[in-house]
PyMOL commands that place a pseudoatom at each C-alpha (Angstrom):
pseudoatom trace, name=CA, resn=UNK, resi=1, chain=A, elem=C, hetatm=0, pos=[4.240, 3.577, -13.816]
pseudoatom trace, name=CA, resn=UNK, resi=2, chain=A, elem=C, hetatm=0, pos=[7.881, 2.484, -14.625]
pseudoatom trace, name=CA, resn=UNK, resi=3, chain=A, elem=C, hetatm=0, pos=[9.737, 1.887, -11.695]
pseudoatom trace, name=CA, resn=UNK, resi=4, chain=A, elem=C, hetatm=0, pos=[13.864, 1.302, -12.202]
pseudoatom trace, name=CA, resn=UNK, resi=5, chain=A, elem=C, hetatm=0, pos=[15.489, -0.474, -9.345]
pseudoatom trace, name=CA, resn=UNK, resi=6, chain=A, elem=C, hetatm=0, pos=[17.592, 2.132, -7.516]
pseudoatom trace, name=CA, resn=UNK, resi=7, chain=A, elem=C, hetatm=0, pos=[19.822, -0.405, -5.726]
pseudoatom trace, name=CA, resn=UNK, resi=8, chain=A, elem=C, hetatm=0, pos=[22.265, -3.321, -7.499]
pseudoatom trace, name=CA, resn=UNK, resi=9, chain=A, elem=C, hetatm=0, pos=[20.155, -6.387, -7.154]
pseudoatom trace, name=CA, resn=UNK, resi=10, chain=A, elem=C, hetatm=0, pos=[18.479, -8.697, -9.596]
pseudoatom trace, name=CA, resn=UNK, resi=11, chain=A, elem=C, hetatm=0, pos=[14.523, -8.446, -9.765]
pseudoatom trace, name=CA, resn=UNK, resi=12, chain=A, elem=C, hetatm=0, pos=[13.051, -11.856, -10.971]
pseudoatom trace, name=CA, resn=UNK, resi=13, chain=A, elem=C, hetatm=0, pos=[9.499, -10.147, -10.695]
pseudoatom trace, name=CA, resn=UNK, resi=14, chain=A, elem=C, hetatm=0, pos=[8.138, -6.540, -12.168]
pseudoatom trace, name=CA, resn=UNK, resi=15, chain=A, elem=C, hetatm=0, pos=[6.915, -4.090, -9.441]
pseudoatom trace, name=CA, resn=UNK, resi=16, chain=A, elem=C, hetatm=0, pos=[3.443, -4.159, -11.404]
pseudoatom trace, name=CA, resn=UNK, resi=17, chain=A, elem=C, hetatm=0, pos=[3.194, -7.616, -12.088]
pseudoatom trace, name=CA, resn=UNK, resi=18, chain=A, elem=C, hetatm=0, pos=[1.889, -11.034, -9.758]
pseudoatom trace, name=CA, resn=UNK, resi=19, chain=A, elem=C, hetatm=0, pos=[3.027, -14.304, -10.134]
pseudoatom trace, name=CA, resn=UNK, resi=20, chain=A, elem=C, hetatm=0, pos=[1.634, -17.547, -8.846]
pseudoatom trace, name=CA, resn=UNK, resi=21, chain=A, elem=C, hetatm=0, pos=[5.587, -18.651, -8.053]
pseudoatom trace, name=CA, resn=UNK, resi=22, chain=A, elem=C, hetatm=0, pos=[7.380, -16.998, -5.454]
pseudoatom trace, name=CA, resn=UNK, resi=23, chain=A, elem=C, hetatm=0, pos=[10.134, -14.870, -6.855]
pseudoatom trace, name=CA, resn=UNK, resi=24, chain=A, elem=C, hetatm=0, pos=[11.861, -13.474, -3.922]
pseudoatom trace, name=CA, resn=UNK, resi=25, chain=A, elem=C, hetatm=0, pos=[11.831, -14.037, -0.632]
pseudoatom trace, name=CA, resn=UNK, resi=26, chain=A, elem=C, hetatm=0, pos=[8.939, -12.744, 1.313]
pseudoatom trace, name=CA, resn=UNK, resi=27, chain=A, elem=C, hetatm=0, pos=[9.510, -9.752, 3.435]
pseudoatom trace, name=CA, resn=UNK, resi=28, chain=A, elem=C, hetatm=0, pos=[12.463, -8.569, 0.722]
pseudoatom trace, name=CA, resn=UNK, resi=29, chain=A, elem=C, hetatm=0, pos=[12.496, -4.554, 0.463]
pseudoatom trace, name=CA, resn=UNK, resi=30, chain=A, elem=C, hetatm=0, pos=[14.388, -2.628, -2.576]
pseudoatom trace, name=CA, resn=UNK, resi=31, chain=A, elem=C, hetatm=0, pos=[14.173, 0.804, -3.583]
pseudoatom trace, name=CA, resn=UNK, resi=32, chain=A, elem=C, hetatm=0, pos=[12.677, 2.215, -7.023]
pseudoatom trace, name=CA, resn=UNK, resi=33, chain=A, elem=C, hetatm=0, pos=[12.289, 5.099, -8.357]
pseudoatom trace, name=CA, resn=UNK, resi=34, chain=A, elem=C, hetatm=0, pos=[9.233, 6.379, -11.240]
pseudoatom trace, name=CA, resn=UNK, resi=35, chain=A, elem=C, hetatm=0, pos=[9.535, 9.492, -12.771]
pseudoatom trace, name=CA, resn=UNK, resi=36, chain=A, elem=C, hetatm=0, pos=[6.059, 10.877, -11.889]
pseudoatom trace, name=CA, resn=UNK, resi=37, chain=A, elem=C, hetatm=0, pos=[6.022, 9.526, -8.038]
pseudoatom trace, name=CA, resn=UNK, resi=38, chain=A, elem=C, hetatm=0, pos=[9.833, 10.024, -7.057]
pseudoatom trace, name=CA, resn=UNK, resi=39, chain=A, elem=C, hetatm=0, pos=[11.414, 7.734, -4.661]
pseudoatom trace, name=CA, resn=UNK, resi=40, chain=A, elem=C, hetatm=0, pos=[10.085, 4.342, -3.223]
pseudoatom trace, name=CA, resn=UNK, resi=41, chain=A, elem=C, hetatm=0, pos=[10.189, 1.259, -1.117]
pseudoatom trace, name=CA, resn=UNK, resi=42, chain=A, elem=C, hetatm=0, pos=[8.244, -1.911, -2.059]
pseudoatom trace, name=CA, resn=UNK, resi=43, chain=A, elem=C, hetatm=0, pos=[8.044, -5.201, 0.505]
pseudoatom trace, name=CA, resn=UNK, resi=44, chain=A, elem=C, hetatm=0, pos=[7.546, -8.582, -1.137]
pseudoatom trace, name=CA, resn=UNK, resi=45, chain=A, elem=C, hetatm=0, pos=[4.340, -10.270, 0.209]
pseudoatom trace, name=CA, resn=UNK, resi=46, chain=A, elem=C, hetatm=0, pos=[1.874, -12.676, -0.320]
pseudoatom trace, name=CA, resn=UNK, resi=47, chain=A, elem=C, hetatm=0, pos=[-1.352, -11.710, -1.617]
pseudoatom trace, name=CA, resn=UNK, resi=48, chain=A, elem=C, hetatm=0, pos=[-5.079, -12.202, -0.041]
pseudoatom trace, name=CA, resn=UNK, resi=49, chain=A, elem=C, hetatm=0, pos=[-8.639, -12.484, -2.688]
pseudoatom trace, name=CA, resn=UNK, resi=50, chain=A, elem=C, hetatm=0, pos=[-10.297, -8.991, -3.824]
pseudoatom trace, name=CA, resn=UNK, resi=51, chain=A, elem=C, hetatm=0, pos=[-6.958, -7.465, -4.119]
pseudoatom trace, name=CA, resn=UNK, resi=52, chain=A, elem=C, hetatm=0, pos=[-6.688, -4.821, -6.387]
pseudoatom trace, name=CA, resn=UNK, resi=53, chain=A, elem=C, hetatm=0, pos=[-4.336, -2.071, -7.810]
pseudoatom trace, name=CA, resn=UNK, resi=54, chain=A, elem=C, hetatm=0, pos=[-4.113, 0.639, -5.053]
pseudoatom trace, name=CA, resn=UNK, resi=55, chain=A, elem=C, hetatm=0, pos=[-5.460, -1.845, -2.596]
pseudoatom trace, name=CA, resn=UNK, resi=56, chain=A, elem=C, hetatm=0, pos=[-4.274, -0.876, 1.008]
pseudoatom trace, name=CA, resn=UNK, resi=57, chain=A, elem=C, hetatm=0, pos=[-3.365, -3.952, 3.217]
pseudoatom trace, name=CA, resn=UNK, resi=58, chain=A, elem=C, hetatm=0, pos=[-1.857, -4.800, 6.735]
pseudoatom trace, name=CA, resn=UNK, resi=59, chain=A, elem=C, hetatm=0, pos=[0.701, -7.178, 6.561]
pseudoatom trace, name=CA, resn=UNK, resi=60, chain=A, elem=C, hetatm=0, pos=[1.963, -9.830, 9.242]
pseudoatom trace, name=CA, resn=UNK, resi=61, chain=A, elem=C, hetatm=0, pos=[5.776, -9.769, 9.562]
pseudoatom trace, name=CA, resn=UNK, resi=62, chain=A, elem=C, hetatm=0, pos=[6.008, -13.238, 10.977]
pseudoatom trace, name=CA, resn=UNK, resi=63, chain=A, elem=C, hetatm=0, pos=[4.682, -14.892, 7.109]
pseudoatom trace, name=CA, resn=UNK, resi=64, chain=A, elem=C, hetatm=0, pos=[4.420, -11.880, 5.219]
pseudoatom trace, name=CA, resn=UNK, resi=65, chain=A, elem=C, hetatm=0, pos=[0.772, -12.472, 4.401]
pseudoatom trace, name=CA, resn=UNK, resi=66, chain=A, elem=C, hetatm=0, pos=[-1.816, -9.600, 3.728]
pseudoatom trace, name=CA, resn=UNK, resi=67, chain=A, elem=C, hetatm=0, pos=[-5.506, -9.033, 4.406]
pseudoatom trace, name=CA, resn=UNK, resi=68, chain=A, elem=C, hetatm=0, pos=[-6.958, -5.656, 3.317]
pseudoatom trace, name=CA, resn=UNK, resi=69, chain=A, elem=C, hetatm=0, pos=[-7.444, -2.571, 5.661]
pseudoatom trace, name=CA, resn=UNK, resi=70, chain=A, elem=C, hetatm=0, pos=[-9.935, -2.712, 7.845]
pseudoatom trace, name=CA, resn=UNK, resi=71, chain=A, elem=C, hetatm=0, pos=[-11.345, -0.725, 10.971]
pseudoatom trace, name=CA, resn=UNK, resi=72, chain=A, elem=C, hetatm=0, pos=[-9.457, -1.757, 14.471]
pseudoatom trace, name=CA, resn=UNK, resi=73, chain=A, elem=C, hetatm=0, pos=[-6.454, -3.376, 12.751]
pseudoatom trace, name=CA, resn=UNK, resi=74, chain=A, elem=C, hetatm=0, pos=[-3.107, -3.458, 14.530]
pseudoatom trace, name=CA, resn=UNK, resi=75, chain=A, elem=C, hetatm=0, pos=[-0.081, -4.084, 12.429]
pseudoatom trace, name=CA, resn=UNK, resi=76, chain=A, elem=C, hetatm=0, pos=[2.079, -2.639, 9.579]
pseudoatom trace, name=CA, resn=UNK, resi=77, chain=A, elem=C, hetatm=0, pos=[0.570, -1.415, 6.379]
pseudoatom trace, name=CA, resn=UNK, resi=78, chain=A, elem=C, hetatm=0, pos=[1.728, -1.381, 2.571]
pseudoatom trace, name=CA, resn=UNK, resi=79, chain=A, elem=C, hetatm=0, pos=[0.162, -0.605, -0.921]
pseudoatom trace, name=CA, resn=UNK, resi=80, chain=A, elem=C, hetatm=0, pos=[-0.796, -3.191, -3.395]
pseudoatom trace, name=CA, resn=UNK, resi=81, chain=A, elem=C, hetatm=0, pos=[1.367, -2.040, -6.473]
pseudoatom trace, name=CA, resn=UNK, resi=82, chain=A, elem=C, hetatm=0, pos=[-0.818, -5.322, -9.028]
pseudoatom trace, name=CA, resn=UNK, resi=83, chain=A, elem=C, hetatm=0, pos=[-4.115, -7.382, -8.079]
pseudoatom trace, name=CA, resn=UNK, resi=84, chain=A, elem=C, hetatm=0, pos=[-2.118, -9.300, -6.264]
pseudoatom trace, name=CA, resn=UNK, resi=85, chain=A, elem=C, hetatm=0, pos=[-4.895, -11.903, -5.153]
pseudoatom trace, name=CA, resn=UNK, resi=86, chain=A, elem=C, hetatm=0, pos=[-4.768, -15.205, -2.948]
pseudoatom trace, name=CA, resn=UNK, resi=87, chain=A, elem=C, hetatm=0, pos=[-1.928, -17.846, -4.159]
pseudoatom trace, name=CA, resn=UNK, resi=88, chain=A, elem=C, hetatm=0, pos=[-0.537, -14.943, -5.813]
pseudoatom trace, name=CA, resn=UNK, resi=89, chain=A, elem=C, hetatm=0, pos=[3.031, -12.543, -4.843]
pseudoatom trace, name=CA, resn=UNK, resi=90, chain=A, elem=C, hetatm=0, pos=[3.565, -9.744, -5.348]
pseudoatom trace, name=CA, resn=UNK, resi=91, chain=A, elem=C, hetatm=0, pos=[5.497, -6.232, -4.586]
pseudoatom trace, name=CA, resn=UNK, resi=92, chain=A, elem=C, hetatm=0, pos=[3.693, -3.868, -2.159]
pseudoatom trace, name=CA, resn=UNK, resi=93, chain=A, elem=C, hetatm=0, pos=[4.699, -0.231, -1.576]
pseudoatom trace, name=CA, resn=UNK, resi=94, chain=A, elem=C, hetatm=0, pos=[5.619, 0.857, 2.318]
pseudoatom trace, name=CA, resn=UNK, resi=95, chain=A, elem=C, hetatm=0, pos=[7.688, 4.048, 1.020]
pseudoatom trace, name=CA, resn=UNK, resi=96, chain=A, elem=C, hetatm=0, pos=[7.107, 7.307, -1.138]
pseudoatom trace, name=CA, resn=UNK, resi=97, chain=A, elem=C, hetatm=0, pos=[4.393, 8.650, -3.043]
pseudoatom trace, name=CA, resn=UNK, resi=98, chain=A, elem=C, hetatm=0, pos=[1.656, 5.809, -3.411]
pseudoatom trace, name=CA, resn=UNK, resi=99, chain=A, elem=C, hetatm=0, pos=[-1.589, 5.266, -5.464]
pseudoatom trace, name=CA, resn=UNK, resi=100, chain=A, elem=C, hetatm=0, pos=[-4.198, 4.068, -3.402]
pseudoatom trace, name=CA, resn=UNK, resi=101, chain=A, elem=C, hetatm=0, pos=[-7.880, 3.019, -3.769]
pseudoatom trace, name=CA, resn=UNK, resi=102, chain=A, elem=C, hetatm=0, pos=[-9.777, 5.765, -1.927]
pseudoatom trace, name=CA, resn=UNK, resi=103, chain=A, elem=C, hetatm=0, pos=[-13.038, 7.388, -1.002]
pseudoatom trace, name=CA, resn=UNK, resi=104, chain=A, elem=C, hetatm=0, pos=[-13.898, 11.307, -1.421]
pseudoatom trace, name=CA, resn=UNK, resi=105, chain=A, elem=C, hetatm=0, pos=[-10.428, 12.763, -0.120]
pseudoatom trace, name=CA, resn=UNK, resi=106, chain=A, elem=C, hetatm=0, pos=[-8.888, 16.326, -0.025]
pseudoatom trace, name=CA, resn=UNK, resi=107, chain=A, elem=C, hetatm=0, pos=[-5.190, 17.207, -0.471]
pseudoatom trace, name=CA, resn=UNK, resi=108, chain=A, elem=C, hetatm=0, pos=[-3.284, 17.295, 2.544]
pseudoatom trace, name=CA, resn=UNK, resi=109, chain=A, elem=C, hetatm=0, pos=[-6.123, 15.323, 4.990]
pseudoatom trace, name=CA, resn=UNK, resi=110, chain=A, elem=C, hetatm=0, pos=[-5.467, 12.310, 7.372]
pseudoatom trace, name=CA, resn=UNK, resi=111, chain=A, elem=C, hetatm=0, pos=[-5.416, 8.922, 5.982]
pseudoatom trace, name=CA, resn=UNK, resi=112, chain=A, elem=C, hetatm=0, pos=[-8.373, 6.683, 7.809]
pseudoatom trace, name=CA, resn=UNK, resi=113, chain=A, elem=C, hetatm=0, pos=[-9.690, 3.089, 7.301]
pseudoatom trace, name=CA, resn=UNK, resi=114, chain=A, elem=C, hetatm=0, pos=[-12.770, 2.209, 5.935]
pseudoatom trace, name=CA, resn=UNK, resi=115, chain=A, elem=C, hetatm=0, pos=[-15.750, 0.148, 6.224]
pseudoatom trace, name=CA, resn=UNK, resi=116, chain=A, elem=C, hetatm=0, pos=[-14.705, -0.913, 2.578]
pseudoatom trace, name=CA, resn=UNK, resi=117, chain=A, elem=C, hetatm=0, pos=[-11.668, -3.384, 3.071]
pseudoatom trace, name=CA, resn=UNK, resi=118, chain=A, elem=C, hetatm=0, pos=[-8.786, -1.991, 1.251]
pseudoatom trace, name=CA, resn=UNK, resi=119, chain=A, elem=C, hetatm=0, pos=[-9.735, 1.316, 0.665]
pseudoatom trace, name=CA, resn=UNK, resi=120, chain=A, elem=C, hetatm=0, pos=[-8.710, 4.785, 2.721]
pseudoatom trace, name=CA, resn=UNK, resi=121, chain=A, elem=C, hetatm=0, pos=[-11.047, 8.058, 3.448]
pseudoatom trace, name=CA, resn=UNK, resi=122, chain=A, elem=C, hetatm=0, pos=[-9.719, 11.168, 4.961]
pseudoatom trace, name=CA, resn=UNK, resi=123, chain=A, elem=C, hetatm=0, pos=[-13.015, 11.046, 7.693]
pseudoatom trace, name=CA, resn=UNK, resi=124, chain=A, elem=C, hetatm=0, pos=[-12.145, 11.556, 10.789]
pseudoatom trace, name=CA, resn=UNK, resi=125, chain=A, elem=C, hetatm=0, pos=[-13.008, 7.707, 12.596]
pseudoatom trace, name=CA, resn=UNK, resi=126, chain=A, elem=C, hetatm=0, pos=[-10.801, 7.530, 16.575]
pseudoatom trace, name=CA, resn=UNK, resi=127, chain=A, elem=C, hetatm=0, pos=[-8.776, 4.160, 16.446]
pseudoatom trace, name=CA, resn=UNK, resi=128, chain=A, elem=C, hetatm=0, pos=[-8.796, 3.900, 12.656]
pseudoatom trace, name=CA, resn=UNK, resi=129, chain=A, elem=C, hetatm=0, pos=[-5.869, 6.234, 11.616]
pseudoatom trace, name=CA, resn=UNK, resi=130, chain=A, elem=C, hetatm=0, pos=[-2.676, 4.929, 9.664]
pseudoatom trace, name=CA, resn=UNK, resi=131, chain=A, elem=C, hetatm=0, pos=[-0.225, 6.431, 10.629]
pseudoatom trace, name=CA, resn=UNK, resi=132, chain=A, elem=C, hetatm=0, pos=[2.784, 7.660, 8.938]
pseudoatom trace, name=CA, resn=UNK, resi=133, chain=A, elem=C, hetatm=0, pos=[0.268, 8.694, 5.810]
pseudoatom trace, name=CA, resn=UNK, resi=134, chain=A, elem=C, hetatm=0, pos=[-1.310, 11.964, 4.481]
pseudoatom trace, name=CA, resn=UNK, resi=135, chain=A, elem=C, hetatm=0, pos=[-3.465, 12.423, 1.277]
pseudoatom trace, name=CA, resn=UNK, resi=136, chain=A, elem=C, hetatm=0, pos=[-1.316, 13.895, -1.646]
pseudoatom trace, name=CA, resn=UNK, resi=137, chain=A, elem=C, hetatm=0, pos=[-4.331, 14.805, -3.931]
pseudoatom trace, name=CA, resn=UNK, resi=138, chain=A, elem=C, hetatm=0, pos=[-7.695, 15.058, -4.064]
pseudoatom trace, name=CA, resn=UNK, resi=139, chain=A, elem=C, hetatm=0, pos=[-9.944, 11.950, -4.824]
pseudoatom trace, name=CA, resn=UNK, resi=140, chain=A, elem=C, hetatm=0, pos=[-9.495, 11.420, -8.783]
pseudoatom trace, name=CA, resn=UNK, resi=141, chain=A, elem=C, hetatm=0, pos=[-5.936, 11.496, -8.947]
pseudoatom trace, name=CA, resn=UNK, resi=142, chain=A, elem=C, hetatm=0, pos=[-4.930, 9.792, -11.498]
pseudoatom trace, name=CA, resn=UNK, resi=143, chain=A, elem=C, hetatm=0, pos=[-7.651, 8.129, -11.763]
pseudoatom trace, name=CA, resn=UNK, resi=144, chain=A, elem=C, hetatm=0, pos=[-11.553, 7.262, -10.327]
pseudoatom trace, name=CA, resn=UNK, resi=145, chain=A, elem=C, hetatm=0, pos=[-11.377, 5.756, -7.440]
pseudoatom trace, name=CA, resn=UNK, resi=146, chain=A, elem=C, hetatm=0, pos=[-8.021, 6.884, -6.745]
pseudoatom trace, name=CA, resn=UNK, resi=147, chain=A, elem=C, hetatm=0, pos=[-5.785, 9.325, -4.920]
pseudoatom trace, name=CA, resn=UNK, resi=148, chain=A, elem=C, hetatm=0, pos=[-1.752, 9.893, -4.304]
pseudoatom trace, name=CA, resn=UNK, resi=149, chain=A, elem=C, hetatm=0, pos=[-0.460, 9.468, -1.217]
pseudoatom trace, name=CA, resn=UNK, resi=150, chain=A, elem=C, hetatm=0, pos=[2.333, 10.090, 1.129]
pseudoatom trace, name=CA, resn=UNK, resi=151, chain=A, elem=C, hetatm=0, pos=[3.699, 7.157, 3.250]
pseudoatom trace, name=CA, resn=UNK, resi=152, chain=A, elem=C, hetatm=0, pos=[6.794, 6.211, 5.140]
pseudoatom trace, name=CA, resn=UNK, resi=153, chain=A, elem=C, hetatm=0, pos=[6.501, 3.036, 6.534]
pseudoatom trace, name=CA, resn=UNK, resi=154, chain=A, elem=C, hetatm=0, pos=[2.514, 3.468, 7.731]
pseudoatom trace, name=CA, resn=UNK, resi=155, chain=A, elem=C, hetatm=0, pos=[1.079, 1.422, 10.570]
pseudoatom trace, name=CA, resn=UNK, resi=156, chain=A, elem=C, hetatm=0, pos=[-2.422, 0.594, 12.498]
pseudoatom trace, name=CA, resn=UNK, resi=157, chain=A, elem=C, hetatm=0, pos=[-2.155, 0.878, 16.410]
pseudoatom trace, name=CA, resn=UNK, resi=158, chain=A, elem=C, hetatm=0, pos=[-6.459, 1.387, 17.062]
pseudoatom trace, name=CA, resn=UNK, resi=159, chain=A, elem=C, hetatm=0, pos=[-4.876, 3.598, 19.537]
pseudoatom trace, name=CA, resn=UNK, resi=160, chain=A, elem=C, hetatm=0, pos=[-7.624, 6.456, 20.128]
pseudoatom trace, name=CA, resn=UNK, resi=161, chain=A, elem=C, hetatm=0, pos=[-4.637, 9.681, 19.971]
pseudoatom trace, name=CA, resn=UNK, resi=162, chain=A, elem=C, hetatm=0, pos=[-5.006, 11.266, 16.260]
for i in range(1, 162): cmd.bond("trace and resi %d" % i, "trace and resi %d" % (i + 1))
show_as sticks, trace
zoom trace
């Protein structure tokens, strides 16, 4: 997935890459655009171990550090865009069409949290929605393991309204 930086900045770190350094500063958003998903945000953040491409995290605002999705979590949640692991930065995706690591999903269904940290199911579980999300393919799209998905700045609230 290309993405081109849609804004006039200077990028000292790929959208699919880590690095060990810090390259930005943590919390920094840009747009992007790729010709296959369209139009896109990504959030600078640190990474957390097990991370993988697709992973789907929460992310603290107050140090910009990650853990992966999880049942009950409160917070704001973004897309790992590189196996962005612990001691590691990277750019995470809060905006547009997303690829994230997912169970068996249909097209169009509710985006849940899992008992597997980082990945998303479409089963109905009260408390574990994110919001702000919805399934753009099937499970398998583009690849095992994975599905497309529409977000606009998601979030966790464990409230109990679907």
């Amino acid at each position: 997935m290309p993405f081109t930086i849609q804004e006039n900045t200077l990028i000292g770190q790929p959208i699919a890459e880590t690095s060990s350094i810090q390259r930005h500063n943590l919390g920094a958003i840009i747009r992007t655009k790729d010709l296959l998903l369209g139009s896109s945000e990504h959030i600078y953040l640190k990474g957390v171990a097990s991370t993988v491409l697709g992973s789907v995290v929460i992310y603290n605002p107050d140090d910009f550090s990650t853990s992966l999705l999880a049942p009950n979590d409160i917070g704001p949640v973004a897309v790992a865009m590189a196996a962005t692991v612990a001691n590691q930065f990277g750019w995470y995706q809060i905006q547009g069409k997303a690829v994230v690591k997912a169970g068996t999903v249909v097209n169009d269904a509710n985006v849940y949290a899992t008992a597997t940290p980082g990945q998303v199911d479409d089963a109905v579980v009260a408390g574990d929605r994110v919001k702000n999300a919805k399934f753009a393919s099937a499970d398998g799209t583009p690849s095992a393991g994975l599905a497309e998905c529409e977000i606009w700045r998601p979030f966790m609230d464990d409230g109990l309204a679907a």
